[in-house]
ZAGU-10637 format. One line per 10 residues: their letters; for each residue x, y, z of C-alpha. Coordinates in steps of 0.25 Angstrom, whole numbers. Layout:
a> X/Y/Z  ...
//
This chain:
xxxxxxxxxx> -40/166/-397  -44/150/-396  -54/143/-406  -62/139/-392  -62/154/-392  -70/158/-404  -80/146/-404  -84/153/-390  -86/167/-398  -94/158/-409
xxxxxxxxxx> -101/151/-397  -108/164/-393  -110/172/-407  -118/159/-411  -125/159/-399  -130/174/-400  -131/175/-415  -141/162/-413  -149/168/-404  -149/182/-409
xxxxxxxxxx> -158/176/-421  -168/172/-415  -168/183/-404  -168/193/-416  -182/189/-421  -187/188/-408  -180/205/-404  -188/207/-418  -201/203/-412  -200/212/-401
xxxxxxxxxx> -198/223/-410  -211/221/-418  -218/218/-403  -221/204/-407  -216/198/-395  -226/200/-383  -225/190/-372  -222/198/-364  -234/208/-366  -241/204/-353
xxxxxxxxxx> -228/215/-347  -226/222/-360  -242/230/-361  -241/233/-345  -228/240/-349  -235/247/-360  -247/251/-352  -239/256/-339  -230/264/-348  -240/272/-357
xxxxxxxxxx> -235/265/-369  -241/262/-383  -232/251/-389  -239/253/-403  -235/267/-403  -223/270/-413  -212/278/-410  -206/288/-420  -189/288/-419  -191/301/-410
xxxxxxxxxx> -201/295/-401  -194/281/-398  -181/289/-397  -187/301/-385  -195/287/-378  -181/278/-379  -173/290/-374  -184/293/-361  -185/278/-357  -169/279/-356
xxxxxxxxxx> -168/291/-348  -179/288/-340  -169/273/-337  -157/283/-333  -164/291/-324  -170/279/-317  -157/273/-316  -149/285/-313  -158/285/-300  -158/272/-298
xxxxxxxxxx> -142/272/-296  -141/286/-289  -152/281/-277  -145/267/-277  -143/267/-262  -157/269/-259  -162/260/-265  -166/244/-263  -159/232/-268  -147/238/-263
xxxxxxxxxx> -140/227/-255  -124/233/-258  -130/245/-252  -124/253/-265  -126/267/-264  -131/277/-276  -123/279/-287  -116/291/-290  -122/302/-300  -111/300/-310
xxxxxxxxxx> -113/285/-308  -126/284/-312  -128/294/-322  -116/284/-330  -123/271/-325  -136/275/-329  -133/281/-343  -125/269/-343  -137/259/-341  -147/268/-348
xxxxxxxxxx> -139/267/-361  -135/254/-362  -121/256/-359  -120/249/-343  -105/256/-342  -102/255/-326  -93/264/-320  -95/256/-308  -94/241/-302  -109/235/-302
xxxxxxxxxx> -108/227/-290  -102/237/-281  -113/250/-285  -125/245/-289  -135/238/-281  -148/229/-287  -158/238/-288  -148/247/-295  -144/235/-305  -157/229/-306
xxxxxxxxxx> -167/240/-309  -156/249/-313  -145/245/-322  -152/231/-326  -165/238/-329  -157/247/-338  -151/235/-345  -165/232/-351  -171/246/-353  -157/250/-359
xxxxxxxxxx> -156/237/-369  -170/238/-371  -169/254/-378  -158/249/-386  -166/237/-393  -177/247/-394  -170/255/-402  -164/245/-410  -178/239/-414  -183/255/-418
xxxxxxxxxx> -173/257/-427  -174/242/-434  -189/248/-435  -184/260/-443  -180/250/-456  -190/241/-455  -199/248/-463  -202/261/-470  -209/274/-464  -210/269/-450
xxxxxxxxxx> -215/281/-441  -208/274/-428  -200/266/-424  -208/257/-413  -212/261/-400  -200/262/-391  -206/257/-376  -212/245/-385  -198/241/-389  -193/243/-377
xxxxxxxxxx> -202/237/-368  -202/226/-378  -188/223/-378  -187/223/-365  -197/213/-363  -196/203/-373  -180/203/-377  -173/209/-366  -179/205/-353  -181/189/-359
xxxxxxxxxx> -166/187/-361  -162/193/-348  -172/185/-340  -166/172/-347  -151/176/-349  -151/181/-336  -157/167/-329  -145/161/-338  -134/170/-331  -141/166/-316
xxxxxxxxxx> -138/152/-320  -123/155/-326  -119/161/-312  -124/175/-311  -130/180/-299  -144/187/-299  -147/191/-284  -151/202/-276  -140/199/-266  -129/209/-265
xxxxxxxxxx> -118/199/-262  -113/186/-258  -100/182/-250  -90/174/-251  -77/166/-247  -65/166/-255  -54/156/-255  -47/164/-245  -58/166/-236  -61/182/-240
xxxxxxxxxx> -76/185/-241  -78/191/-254  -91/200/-256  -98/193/-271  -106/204/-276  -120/199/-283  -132/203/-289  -143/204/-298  -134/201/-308  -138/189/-319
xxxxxxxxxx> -150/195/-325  -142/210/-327  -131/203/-331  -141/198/-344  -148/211/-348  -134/218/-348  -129/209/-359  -143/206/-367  -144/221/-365  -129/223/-369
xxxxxxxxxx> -129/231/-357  -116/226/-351  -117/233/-336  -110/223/-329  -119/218/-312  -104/219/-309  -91/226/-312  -85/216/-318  -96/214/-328  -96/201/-336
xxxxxxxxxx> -82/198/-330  -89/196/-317  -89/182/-312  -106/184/-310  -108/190/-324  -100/181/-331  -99/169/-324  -94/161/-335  -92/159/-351  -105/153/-352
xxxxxxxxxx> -112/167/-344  -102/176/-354  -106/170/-367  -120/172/-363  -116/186/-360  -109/189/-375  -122/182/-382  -132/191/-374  -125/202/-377  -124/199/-391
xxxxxxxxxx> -139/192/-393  -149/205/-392  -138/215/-401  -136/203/-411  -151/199/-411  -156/214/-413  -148/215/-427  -155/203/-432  -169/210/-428  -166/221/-435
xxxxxxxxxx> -166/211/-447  -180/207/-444  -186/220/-439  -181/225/-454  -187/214/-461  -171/208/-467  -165/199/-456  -152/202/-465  -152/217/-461  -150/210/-446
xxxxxxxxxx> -140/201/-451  -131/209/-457  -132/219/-446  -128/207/-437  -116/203/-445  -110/216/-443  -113/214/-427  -107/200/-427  -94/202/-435  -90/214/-427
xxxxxxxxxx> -92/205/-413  -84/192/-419  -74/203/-423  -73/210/-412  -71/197/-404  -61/192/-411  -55/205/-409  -56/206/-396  -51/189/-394  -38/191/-402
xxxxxxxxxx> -34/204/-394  -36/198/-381  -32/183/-384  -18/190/-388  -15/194/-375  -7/205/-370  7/209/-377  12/214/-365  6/201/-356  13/192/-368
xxxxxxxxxx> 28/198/-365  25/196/-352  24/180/-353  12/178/-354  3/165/-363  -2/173/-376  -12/162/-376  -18/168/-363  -23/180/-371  -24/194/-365
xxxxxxxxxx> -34/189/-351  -32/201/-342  -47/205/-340  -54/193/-345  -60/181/-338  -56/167/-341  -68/162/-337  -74/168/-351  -60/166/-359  -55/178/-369
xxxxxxxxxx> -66/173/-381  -79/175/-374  -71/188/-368  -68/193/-382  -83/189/-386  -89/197/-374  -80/208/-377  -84/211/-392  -97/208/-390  -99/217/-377
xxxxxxxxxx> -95/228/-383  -99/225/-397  -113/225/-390  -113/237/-382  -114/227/-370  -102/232/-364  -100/219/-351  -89/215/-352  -81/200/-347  -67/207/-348
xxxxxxxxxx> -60/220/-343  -58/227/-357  -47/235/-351  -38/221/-350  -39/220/-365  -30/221/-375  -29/234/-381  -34/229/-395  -44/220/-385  -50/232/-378
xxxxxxxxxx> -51/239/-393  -60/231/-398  -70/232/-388  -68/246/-387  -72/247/-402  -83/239/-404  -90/250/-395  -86/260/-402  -91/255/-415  -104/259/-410
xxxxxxxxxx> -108/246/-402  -115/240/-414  -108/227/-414  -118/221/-411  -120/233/-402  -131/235/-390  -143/229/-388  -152/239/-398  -140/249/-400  -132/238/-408
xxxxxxxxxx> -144/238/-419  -147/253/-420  -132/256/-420  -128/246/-429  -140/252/-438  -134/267/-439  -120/260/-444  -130/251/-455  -135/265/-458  -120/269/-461
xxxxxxxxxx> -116/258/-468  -126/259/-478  -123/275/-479  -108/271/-482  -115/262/-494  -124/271/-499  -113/281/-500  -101/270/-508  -114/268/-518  -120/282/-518
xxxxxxxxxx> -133/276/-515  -143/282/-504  -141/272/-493  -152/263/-487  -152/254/-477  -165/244/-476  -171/251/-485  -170/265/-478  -162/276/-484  -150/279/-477
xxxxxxxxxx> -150/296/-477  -142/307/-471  -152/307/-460  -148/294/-456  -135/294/-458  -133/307/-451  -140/302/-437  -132/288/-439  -120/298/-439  -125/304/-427
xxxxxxxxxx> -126/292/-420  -113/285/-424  -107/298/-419  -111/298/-403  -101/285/-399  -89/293/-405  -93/305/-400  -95/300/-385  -85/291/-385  -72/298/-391
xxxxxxxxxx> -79/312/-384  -80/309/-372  -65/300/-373  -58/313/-377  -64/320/-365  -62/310/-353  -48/308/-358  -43/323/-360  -51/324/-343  -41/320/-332
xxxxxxxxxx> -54/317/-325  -59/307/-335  -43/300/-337  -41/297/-324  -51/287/-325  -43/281/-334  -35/269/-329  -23/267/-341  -15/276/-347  -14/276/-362
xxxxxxxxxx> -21/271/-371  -27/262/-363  -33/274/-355  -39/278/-368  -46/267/-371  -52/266/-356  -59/279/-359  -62/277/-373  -68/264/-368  -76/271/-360
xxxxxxxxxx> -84/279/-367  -85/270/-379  -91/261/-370  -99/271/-364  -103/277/-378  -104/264/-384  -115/260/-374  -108/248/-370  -102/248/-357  -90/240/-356
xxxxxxxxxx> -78/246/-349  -64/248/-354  -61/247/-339  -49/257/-332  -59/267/-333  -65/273/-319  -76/277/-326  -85/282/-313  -80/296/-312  -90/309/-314
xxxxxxxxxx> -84/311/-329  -84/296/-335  -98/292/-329  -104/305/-334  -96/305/-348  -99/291/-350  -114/291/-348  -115/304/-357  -108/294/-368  -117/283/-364
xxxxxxxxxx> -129/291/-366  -125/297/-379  -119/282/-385  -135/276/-381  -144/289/-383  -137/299/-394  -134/287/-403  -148/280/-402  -156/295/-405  -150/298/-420
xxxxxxxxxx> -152/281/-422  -166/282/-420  -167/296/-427  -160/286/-439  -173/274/-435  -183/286/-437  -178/291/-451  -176/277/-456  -189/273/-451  -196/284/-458
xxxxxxxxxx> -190/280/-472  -196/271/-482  -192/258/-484  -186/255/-496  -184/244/-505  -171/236/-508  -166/240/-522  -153/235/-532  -145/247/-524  -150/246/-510
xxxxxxxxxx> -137/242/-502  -140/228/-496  -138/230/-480  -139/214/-477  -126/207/-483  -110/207/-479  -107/221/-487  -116/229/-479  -112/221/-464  -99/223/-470
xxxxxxxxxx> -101/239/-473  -107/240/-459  -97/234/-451  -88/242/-461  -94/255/-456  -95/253/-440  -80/250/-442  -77/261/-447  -83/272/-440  -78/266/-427
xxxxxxxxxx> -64/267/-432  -64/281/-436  -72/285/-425  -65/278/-414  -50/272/-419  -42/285/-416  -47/283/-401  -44/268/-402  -31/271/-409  -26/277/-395
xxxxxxxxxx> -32/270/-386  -33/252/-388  -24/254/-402  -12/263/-396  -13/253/-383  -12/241/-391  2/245/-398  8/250/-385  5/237/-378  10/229/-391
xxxxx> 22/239/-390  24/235/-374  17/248/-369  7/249/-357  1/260/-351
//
């Protein structure tokens, strides 16, 4: 770790935390519908839908229209990938993809998720990137943000009968914050490098006079909505490693701050929707400590380097750089990496399968502590919600007080569905591990032995579950079992989680709003970020350390020990 090192992390949290302010009043806006320069495409959306904007939408009703808009997208694209080869704007000549393909690529897309068990540039044509996967970047992002600004209405007030309209909010979002930042951030990548065409390829001449074949693309303006987004679905295999999506440091901070910006920005909106930008504030201290921690975390493993490596004769000072580019140098890498997973992102700029095994941890981790840190576009805020929910239950219970949070009692109700819903990334994730790794079928996918191996699949499904996308690697995840398995646990981390939140927004919102008394438990200062950092910790350790414990932990003292698999 070099002192250069950490002023580039510093560089880039100023730079989003600086904008995130500004962007958070602006997300709030939209959320009240005060933001209509777009209306002149807005109302002919309405009117050609059958929609009422100014109809309100009970927790059930927004739920049942989220939930149709979403399966109606799968569908779509589920077609749209099995009738590939018949389609236009398909000059690789692709042919359609496979059943069990697209069912995972669709649940994938649909949910938020973008895993690929496949190498973009060699199986999707434009049409299929374009008005498939890219379209889904917005409409799945868009669902996410939503949600988020549904359940922020839930404690604004007292005895709300809905929660906003959901088309609204989505229509809204899509138009006025998403589509607005890719247009620009998009131009920006064009002029750093990346390619934005509808040819398939181009040709060239290498220095020993072979013609290589250069895949290209629409590729620039995806490449922006999947990080905004925090989609993460990489136009090319390699993902942000990939010399067109991350042509240089400059492109890959960019990346890390669009990644971060709309997460960051929606915590501090939940502050103004509420009426208390302290309540946004805290929220985002508890978001902003877990990133810088998990960067350090992340930097010191793999600045280390390799024990094995080490004995071999090899400079400590080189760090551990199998698997990293040098064009973006091992901080900017560790920054991606937290943040990318923290943010339910899931691109990557390094092979997490090169990592050290304490490196590969951390990462590993932060998805499994329920991507909240800062967590998906949308997902981060209502997730990170259902753990406030807990940490003022655990209060209430060391005071014997009934807890409250904003002013709303916190009941069994409540607590119960929060339960329910901290409950499905566990139950998908260590579920469907045990299985695949008790199937020959499933471990021969499997490319190490040991505990290595373990963490390959265990990485899967976290990734999977956790929404976020990014792969371990060794895994060959397009088999039959994997594709199905995993888009079953992509469905359940997006769908099965968000119904029991918004069952929470409705029960909240119907409450009274109460006034701030000498007891009330203040939910804005150091002791409760504190508490609540306290409480995501914790239940990711019990949940998910035994699992860690043989897979990165036992890994990491065989290979102090001298031991490879």
């Amino acid at each position: 770790m070099t002192w250069n090192g950490w002023a580039q992390i510093a560089l880039v949290l100023a730079a989003i935390l600086a904008t995130a302010i500004p962007l958070a009043r602006y997300i709030a806006a939209v959320a009240a519908g005060r933001v209509r320069f777009l209306a002149v495409l807005e109302r002919p959306i309405y009117a050609a839908c059958g929609i009422d904007p100014a109809r309100g939408m009970g927790w059930r009703g927004y739920t049942l229209a989220m939930l149709a808009a979403n399966a109606a997208g799968f569908v779509l694209l589920y077609l749209l990938l099995r009738l590939q080869g018949v389609l236009p704007l398909n000059p690789q000549g692709f042919g359609g993809i496979g059943p069990w393909l697209a069912f995972n690529t669709a649940a994938s897309f649909v949910t938020n998720t973008d895993w690929q068990a496949y190498s973009g540039e060699a199986a999707m044509s434009n049409l299929s990137q374009m008005a498939g996967l890219s379209v889904q970047n917005f409409l799945s992002a868009a669902t996410g943000i939503a949600l988020a600004l549904a359940v922020s209405r839930a404690f604004a007030a007292g005895k709300l009968q809905d929660l906003g309209n959901f088309w609204a909010d989505f229509v809204r979002v899509t138009l006025y914050l998403l589509l607005p930042l890719t247009l620009v951030l998009g131009l920006a990548f064009v002029a750093m490098g990346m390619p934005q065409t509808l040819a398939a390829n181009a040709n060239a001449t290498t220095l020993e006079g072979a013609t290589q074949v250069i895949p290209l693309g629409p590729a620039a303006f995806q490449i922006a909505i999947k990080h905004l987004g925090t989609n993460g679905g990489g136009f090319f295999g390699a993902n942000s490693a990939h010399p067109f999506e991350g042509p240089s440091a400059l492109a890959t901070a960019a990346q890390i701050w669009a990644q971060q910006i709309i997460p960051f920005a929606l915590a501090l909106a939940f502050g103004h929707i509420v009426g208390d930008a302290r309540q946004g504030r805290a929220l985002l201290a508890v978001m902003l400590a877990y990133v810088v921690v998990a960067t350090a975390l992340v930097y010191a493993a793999e600045a280390g380097g390799n024990p094995l490596h080490i004995a071999a004769g090899l400079d400590p000072a080189m760090g551990n750089m199998e698997g990293k580019e040098v064009r973006f140098g091992m901080a900017l890498m560790a920054l991606f990496t937290a943040t990318t997973t923290g943010a339910s992102c899931g691109a990557v700029n390094a092979m997490f399968d090169s990592f050290t095994p304490l490196g590969g941890l951390v990462p590993l981790f932060l998805i499994q502590l329920g991507e909240v840190l800062p967590g998906g576009v949308g997902s981060g805020l209502y997730g990170m919600l259902v753990f406030a929910l807990l940490a003022v239950f655990v209060a209430g219970l060391m005071v014997g007080r009934t807890p409250e949070y904003l002013g709303k009692k916190v009941q069994a109700r409540e607590i119960k569905l929060a339960m329910l819903a901290v409950l499905v990334l566990p139950a998908a994730i260590l579920g469907f591990g045990a299985v695949s790794m008790a199937l020959p079928a499933a471990v021969a996918s499997i490319q190490d032995a040991g505990p290595h191996g373990l963490s390959e699949m265990l990485y899967a499904y976290s990734s999977a579950a956790g929404n976020n996308g990014s792969a371990f690697g060794g895994l060959t995840a397009d088999t039959p079992w994997l594709n199905t398995t995993l888009g079953i646990a992509m469905l359940l981390g997006r769908f099965a989680y968000v119904v029991p939140v918004m069952a929470i927004a409705g029960s909240i919102a119907a409450k009274p709003k109460l006034a701030a008394s000498a007891g009330t438990f203040p939910t804005h200062g150091p002791l409760f970020a504190g508490l609540l950092a306290g409480v995501i910790l914790i239940l990711g350790g019990l949940q998910f350390m035994p699992a860690l414990a043989l897979g990165p932990l036992a890994e990491h003292f065989a290979l102090a020990a001298g031991k490879i698999f």
